[in-house]
N, C-alpha and C positions, 0 to 999 in steps of 0.2 A: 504493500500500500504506500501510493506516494505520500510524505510528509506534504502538509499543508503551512504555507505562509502566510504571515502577518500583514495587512495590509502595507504597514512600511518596509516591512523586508522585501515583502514585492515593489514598492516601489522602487525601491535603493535598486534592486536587479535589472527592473526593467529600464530604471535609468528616465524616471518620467517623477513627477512630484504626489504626493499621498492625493492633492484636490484633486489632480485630473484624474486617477484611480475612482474615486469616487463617483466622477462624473461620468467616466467609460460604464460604470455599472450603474447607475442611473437612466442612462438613455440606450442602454442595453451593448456597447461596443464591446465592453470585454466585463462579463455578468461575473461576479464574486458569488462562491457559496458564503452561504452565511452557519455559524454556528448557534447553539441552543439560546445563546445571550443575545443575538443577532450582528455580533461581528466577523466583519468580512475576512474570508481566509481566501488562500489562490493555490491550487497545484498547479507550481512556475513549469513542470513536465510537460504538461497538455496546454503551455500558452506556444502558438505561432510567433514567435519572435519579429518578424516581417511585420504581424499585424501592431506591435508597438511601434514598432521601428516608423513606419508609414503613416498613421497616426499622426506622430509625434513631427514628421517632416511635410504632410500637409497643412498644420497649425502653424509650422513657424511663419514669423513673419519679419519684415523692415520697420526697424525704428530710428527717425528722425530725432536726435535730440542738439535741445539747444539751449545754452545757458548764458544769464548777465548777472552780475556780482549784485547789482544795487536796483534799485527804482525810476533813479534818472537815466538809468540806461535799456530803458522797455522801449525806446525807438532799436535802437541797438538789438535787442530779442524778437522785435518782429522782421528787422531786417537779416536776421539768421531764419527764422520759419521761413520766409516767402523764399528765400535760397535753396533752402533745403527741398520746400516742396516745389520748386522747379527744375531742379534737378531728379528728384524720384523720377518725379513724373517723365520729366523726358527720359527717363531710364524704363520705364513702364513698370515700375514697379509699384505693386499694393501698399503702400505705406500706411506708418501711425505716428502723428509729430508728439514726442513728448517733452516738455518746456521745463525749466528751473530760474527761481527768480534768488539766488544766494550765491554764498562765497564759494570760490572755487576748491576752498580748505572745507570746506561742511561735508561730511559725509551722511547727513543726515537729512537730503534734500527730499521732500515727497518725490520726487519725478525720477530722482537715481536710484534712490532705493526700488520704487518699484523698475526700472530697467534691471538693477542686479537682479532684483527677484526672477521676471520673467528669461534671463539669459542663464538662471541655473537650473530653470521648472525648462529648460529645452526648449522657448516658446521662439526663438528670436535666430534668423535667419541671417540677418545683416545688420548692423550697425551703422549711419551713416550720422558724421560731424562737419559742421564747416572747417573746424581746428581742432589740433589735438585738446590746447588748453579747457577747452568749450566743458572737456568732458571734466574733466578736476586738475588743479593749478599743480598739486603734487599727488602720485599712486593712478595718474593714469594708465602705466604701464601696468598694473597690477592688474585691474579691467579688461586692457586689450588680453593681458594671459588668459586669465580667464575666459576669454572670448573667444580665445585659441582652442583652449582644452574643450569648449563645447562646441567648438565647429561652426564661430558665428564671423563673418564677415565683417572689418570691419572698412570702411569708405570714408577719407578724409577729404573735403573738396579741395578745401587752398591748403595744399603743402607748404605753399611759401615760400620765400625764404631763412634761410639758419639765421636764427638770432644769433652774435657773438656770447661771448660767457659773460661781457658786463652787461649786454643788455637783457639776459636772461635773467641772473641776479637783479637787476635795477628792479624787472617787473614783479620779482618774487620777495622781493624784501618789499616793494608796495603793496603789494596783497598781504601782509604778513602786520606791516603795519596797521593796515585800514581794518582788519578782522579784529583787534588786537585795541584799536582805539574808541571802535564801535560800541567794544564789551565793556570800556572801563567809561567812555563820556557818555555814552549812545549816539546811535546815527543822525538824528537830526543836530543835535547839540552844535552851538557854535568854534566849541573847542576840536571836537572831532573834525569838521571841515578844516577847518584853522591849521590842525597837524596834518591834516591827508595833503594840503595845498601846499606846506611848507618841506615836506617831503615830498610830493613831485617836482616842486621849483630846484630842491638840491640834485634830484637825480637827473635831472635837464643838463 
């Protein structure tokens, strides 16, 4: 007699997330017996691999994301959307634009978090940014790995040019400052503008 798996054990194998388990067996794609208590078990034996596999590659999909540090800069975020969604588009691809309105140091943006989420539940097909930055000012690479190890594409528009290493630092010691003066005056505060302005005139 085959041994029977746990819903998450199943999941973890078939490499898909415990929700969409739940939902393959709700609208009948891949039906769990249920035990006496009515939790879902799976003999992983008698599953078609293929049929996860296929599943899980017709759901993925394109996400658009774009991001600006602050509030005076939402001319700046809509002018990454309309970018972004002209390029999908002429690329003919299905997309979904997902926007952030915070620091590039936050890793606790609504709009990133849910992109992690969905590039580890297998949902996400390609990745597409105007900049690297767009996506986090520092641990973007950490992202793109992960975006390697689950096979997601990812699409920079403007590569650019290399920044040198002062003007790399210039911009990271700004963003470091600005996150860092926000917490101790707040954002609107006169003092805060006062140092963000007095630190850009020195790195000029």
């Amino acid at each position: 007699m085959s041994k029977l798996s746990s819903i998450k054990q199943a999941a973890n194998q078939l490499g898909v997330s415990v929700s969409t388990l739940r939902r393959w067996d709700e609208t009948g794609v891949l039906v769990a017996q249920r035990t006496p208590k009515g939790h879902r078990r799976y003999d992983l034996s008698k599953i078609n691999p293929n049929l996860t596999r296929n599943k899980v590659e017709q759901q993925r999909k394109t996400i658009a994301y774009a991001r600006v540090s602050s509030h005076d800069q939402k001319s700046d975020l809509q002018r990454q959307i309309e970018m972004l969604e002209l390029y999908c588009s002429a690329q003919g691809w299905s997309f979904e634009v997902i926007s952030d309105l915070g620091s590039g140091m936050n890793y606790h943006k609504k709009g990133l978090k849910r992109l992690l989420d969905d590039i580890l539940d297998n949902k996400i097909d390609r990745l597409v940014l105007t900049h690297k930055d767009r996506l986090l000012r520092f641990g973007a690479e950490l992202v793109f790995a992960l975006c390697e190890a689950r096979q997601v594409e990812v699409v920079i528009i403007n590569q650019g040019e290399n920044l040198s290493f002062e003007e790399e630092l210039a911009q990271d010691v700004l963003e470091i400052i600005t996150v860092f003066s926000a917490r101790l005056y707040g954002s609107p505060s006169k003092k805060n503008k006062k140092l963000i302005e007095a630190v850009k005139a020195s790195l000029e």
